[in-house]
C-alpha positions, 0 to 999 in steps of 0.5 A: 803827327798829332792829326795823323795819330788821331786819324789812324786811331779813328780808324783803329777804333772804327776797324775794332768796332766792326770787327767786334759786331762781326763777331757778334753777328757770326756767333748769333748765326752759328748759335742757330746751327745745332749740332747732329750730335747733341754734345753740349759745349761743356761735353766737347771740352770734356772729350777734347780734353780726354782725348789729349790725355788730359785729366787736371783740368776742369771744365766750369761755367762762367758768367757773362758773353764771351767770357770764355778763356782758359786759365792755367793758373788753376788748369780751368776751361771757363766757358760762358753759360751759352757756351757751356749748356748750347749744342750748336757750332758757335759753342763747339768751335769755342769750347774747343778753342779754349781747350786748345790752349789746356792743350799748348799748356800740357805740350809745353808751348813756348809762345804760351809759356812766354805770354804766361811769364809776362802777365805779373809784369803786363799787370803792373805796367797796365795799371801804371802806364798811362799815368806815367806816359801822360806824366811824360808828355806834360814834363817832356821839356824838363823830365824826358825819362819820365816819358821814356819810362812809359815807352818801355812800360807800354812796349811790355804790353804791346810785346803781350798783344803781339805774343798773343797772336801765335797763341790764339791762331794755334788754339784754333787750329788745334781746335778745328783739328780735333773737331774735324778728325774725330768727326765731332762736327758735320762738315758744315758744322766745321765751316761754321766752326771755322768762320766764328774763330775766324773773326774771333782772331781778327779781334786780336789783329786789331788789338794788337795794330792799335798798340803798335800805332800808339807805341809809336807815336810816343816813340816820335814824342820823344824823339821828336823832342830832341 
Protein backbone atom coordinates (compact mmCIF):
# COMPACT_ATOMS: atom_id res chain seq x y z
CA UNK A 1 0.00 0.00 0.00
CA UNK A 2 2.79 2.10 0.86
CA UNK A 3 4.44 1.77 -2.86
CA UNK A 4 1.16 2.19 -4.32
CA UNK A 5 0.55 5.46 -2.26
CA UNK A 6 3.68 6.78 -3.31
CA UNK A 7 2.90 5.82 -6.84
CA UNK A 8 -0.66 7.38 -7.08
CA UNK A 9 0.86 10.59 -5.32
CA UNK A 10 3.55 10.78 -7.94
CA UNK A 11 1.25 10.91 -10.23
CA UNK A 12 -1.10 13.44 -8.45
CA UNK A 13 1.70 15.52 -8.33
CA UNK A 14 2.49 15.17 -11.84
CA UNK A 15 -1.21 15.64 -13.07
CA UNK A 16 -1.46 19.15 -10.70
CA UNK A 17 1.91 20.02 -12.23
CA UNK A 18 0.52 19.99 -15.61
CA UNK A 19 -2.60 21.45 -14.88
CA UNK A 20 -0.94 24.42 -13.24
CA UNK A 21 1.36 25.18 -16.60
CA UNK A 22 -1.73 24.82 -18.63
CA UNK A 23 -3.40 27.30 -16.92
CA UNK A 24 -0.41 29.31 -17.37
CA UNK A 25 -0.19 28.96 -20.63
CA UNK A 26 -4.20 29.74 -21.37
CA UNK A 27 -3.93 32.82 -19.29
CA UNK A 28 -0.70 34.02 -21.38
CA UNK A 29 -2.40 33.39 -24.63
CA UNK A 30 -5.90 35.02 -23.77
CA UNK A 31 -3.63 37.97 -22.08
CA UNK A 32 -2.81 38.71 -25.73
CA UNK A 33 -6.74 38.81 -26.85
CA UNK A 34 -7.88 42.62 -25.97
CA UNK A 35 -11.14 43.13 -25.51
CA UNK A 36 -13.35 45.15 -28.69
CA UNK A 37 -14.65 47.03 -25.86
CA UNK A 38 -11.66 48.41 -23.94
CA UNK A 39 -13.25 47.43 -20.40
CA UNK A 40 -10.85 46.91 -18.03
CA UNK A 41 -11.13 44.00 -15.50
CA UNK A 42 -11.70 46.27 -12.86
CA UNK A 43 -14.46 47.91 -14.88
CA UNK A 44 -16.37 44.41 -15.95
CA UNK A 45 -16.29 43.49 -12.01
CA UNK A 46 -17.96 46.94 -11.41
CA UNK A 47 -20.76 46.13 -14.13
CA UNK A 48 -21.25 42.78 -13.11
CA UNK A 49 -21.79 43.77 -9.81
CA UNK A 50 -24.26 46.48 -10.78
CA UNK A 51 -25.97 44.68 -12.91
CA UNK A 52 -26.85 42.22 -10.09
CA UNK A 53 -28.09 44.96 -7.97
CA UNK A 54 -24.98 44.67 -5.98
CA UNK A 55 -23.83 47.87 -4.11
CA UNK A 56 -21.49 46.78 -0.81
CA UNK A 57 -18.83 45.23 -2.27
CA UNK A 58 -15.71 46.61 -3.39
CA UNK A 59 -13.57 45.96 -6.30
CA UNK A 60 -9.70 46.46 -5.21
CA UNK A 61 -6.34 45.42 -6.69
CA UNK A 62 -4.02 42.94 -5.12
CA UNK A 63 -0.50 41.87 -5.48
CA UNK A 64 0.83 38.86 -6.88
CA UNK A 65 -0.37 36.52 -10.21
CA UNK A 66 -3.54 34.68 -9.62
CA UNK A 67 -4.21 36.14 -6.25
CA UNK A 68 -7.48 36.71 -7.55
CA UNK A 69 -10.44 35.75 -5.01
CA UNK A 70 -13.38 37.08 -3.33
CA UNK A 71 -13.41 37.63 0.21
CA UNK A 72 -16.90 37.71 1.81
CA UNK A 73 -15.76 38.54 5.22
CA UNK A 74 -15.28 42.26 3.87
CA UNK A 75 -17.54 41.80 0.57
CA UNK A 76 -14.16 42.75 -1.50
CA UNK A 77 -13.40 41.37 -5.26
CA UNK A 78 -9.73 41.44 -4.83
CA UNK A 79 -8.26 41.26 -8.48
CA UNK A 80 -4.35 40.81 -9.34
CA UNK A 81 -2.79 44.12 -10.96
CA UNK A 82 -2.92 42.50 -14.46
CA UNK A 83 -6.29 41.36 -13.80
CA UNK A 84 -7.25 44.66 -12.52
CA UNK A 85 -5.75 47.17 -15.06
CA UNK A 86 -5.54 44.46 -18.64
CA UNK A 87 -8.40 44.78 -21.21
CA UNK A 88 -8.20 41.32 -22.53
CA UNK A 89 -10.20 37.97 -22.26
CA UNK A 90 -8.00 36.24 -19.58
CA UNK A 91 -8.98 39.39 -17.34
CA UNK A 92 -12.68 39.55 -18.25
CA UNK A 93 -13.27 35.71 -17.51
CA UNK A 94 -11.40 36.18 -14.25
CA UNK A 95 -12.79 39.32 -12.78
CA UNK A 96 -16.10 37.98 -13.68
CA UNK A 97 -15.57 34.79 -12.30
CA UNK A 98 -14.89 36.39 -8.77
CA UNK A 99 -17.74 38.49 -9.19
CA UNK A 100 -19.65 35.23 -9.59
CA UNK A 101 -19.08 34.05 -6.33
CA UNK A 102 -20.08 38.27 -4.66
CA UNK A 103 -22.93 36.86 -6.80
CA UNK A 104 -23.80 33.32 -4.71
CA UNK A 105 -22.86 35.46 -1.57
CA UNK A 106 -26.00 37.76 -2.18
CA UNK A 107 -28.62 35.00 -3.32
CA UNK A 108 -27.70 33.03 -0.56
CA UNK A 109 -25.88 30.10 -2.15
CA UNK A 110 -26.03 27.13 0.08
CA UNK A 111 -22.53 25.16 -1.02
CA UNK A 112 -20.99 28.93 -0.72
CA UNK A 113 -22.60 29.13 2.70
CA UNK A 114 -21.27 25.63 3.89
CA UNK A 115 -17.62 26.29 2.70
CA UNK A 116 -17.79 29.63 4.54
CA UNK A 117 -19.03 27.87 7.86
CA UNK A 118 -15.86 25.47 7.57
CA UNK A 119 -12.98 27.73 7.16
CA UNK A 120 -12.36 28.64 11.27
CA UNK A 121 -12.40 24.89 11.64
CA UNK A 122 -10.48 23.94 7.91
CA UNK A 123 -7.89 26.83 9.71
CA UNK A 124 -7.12 24.98 12.80
CA UNK A 125 -7.16 21.75 11.40
CA UNK A 126 -4.80 22.84 8.56
CA UNK A 127 -2.17 24.10 11.01
CA UNK A 128 -2.51 21.02 13.17
CA UNK A 129 -3.12 18.08 11.26
CA UNK A 130 0.09 16.89 9.97
CA UNK A 131 1.55 16.74 13.14
CA UNK A 132 -1.21 14.98 14.60
CA UNK A 133 -1.23 12.36 11.53
CA UNK A 134 2.67 11.97 11.66
CA UNK A 135 2.26 11.76 15.36
CA UNK A 136 -0.50 8.92 14.79
CA UNK A 137 1.81 6.91 12.68
CA UNK A 138 5.04 6.70 14.94
CA UNK A 139 2.38 5.66 18.23
CA UNK A 140 0.19 3.46 15.89
CA UNK A 141 0.91 0.52 18.23
CA UNK A 142 0.49 2.07 21.52
CA UNK A 143 -1.92 5.30 20.69
CA UNK A 144 -4.20 4.49 17.81
CA UNK A 145 -6.54 7.54 18.78
CA UNK A 146 -4.03 9.72 17.95
CA UNK A 147 -3.82 8.81 14.29
CA UNK A 148 -7.72 8.60 14.50
CA UNK A 149 -7.99 12.05 15.37
CA UNK A 150 -5.81 13.29 12.50
CA UNK A 151 -8.49 11.08 9.83
CA UNK A 152 -10.95 13.23 11.32
CA UNK A 153 -8.90 16.48 11.03
CA UNK A 154 -7.85 15.62 7.53
CA UNK A 155 -11.60 14.50 6.60
CA UNK A 156 -12.57 18.43 7.50
CA UNK A 157 -10.27 19.61 4.99
CA UNK A 158 -11.10 17.11 2.21
CA UNK A 159 -14.78 17.79 2.78
CA UNK A 160 -13.70 21.79 2.13
CA UNK A 161 -11.74 20.55 -1.27
CA UNK A 162 -14.89 18.70 -2.28
CA UNK A 163 -17.31 21.49 -1.22
CA UNK A 164 -15.22 23.90 -3.34
CA UNK A 165 -15.89 22.30 -6.61
CA UNK A 166 -19.81 23.12 -6.89
CA UNK A 167 -18.56 26.75 -5.83
CA UNK A 168 -15.81 27.40 -8.13
CA UNK A 169 -17.82 25.25 -11.44
CA UNK A 170 -21.18 27.92 -10.32
CA UNK A 171 -18.95 31.22 -10.21
CA UNK A 172 -17.91 30.32 -13.61
CA UNK A 173 -21.10 29.61 -15.13
CA UNK A 174 -22.39 32.93 -13.58
CA UNK A 175 -19.67 34.54 -14.98
CA UNK A 176 -19.81 33.23 -18.58
CA UNK A 177 -23.75 33.89 -18.36
CA UNK A 178 -23.23 37.60 -17.50
CA UNK A 179 -20.43 37.79 -20.14
CA UNK A 180 -22.43 36.32 -22.82
CA UNK A 181 -25.83 38.00 -22.19
CA UNK A 182 -25.01 41.30 -21.80
CA UNK A 183 -22.44 41.02 -24.68
CA UNK A 184 -19.76 42.38 -22.84
CA UNK A 185 -17.54 39.93 -24.82
CA UNK A 186 -17.32 39.19 -28.56
CA UNK A 187 -17.90 35.45 -29.38
CA UNK A 188 -14.44 34.72 -29.71
CA UNK A 189 -13.79 36.44 -26.71
CA UNK A 190 -16.21 34.08 -24.81
CA UNK A 191 -14.23 30.92 -26.29
CA UNK A 192 -11.31 32.30 -24.55
CA UNK A 193 -13.02 33.28 -21.78
CA UNK A 194 -14.37 29.98 -21.23
CA UNK A 195 -11.17 27.89 -21.86
CA UNK A 196 -8.98 30.21 -19.38
CA UNK A 197 -11.94 29.12 -16.41
CA UNK A 198 -11.47 25.94 -17.93
CA UNK A 199 -8.33 24.91 -16.60
CA UNK A 200 -8.65 27.10 -13.66
CA UNK A 201 -11.42 24.57 -12.43
CA UNK A 202 -9.28 21.43 -13.13
CA UNK A 203 -6.95 23.15 -10.53
CA UNK A 204 -9.36 22.33 -7.94
CA UNK A 205 -10.41 18.50 -9.52
CA UNK A 206 -6.67 17.85 -9.01
CA UNK A 207 -6.65 19.42 -5.23
CA UNK A 208 -9.22 17.76 -4.42
CA UNK A 209 -8.31 14.00 -5.87
CA UNK A 210 -5.10 14.35 -3.89
CA UNK A 211 -6.90 14.85 -0.66
CA UNK A 212 -9.01 12.15 -1.29
CA UNK A 213 -5.88 9.56 -2.35
CA UNK A 214 -4.29 10.83 1.02
CA UNK A 215 -7.61 10.52 2.98
CA UNK A 216 -7.31 7.28 2.48
CA UNK A 217 -4.34 5.83 2.71
CA UNK A 218 -4.41 7.17 6.50
CA UNK A 219 -7.93 5.30 6.66
CA UNK A 220 -5.96 1.86 5.56
CA UNK A 221 -3.04 2.74 8.27
CA UNK A 222 -5.41 2.36 10.49
CA UNK A 223 -7.45 -0.20 9.73
CA UNK A 224 -4.93 -2.04 8.44
CA UNK A 225 -3.29 -1.81 12.02
CA UNK A 226 -6.07 -3.81 13.64
Amino acid sequence: MGMGYMILIGFIMLLSWGVSAQLKSKFKKYSKVQLQNGMSGAEIAEKMLSDHGIRDVKVISTQGMLTDHYNPVNKTVNLSESVYNQRNAASAAVAAHECGHAVQHAVGYEWLQMRSKLVPVVSVASNLVQWILLGGILLINTFPSLLLVGIVLFSMTTLFTLITLPVEYDASNRALAWLENKRIVTRDELVGSKDALKWAARTYVVAAIGSIATLLYYISIYTNRR
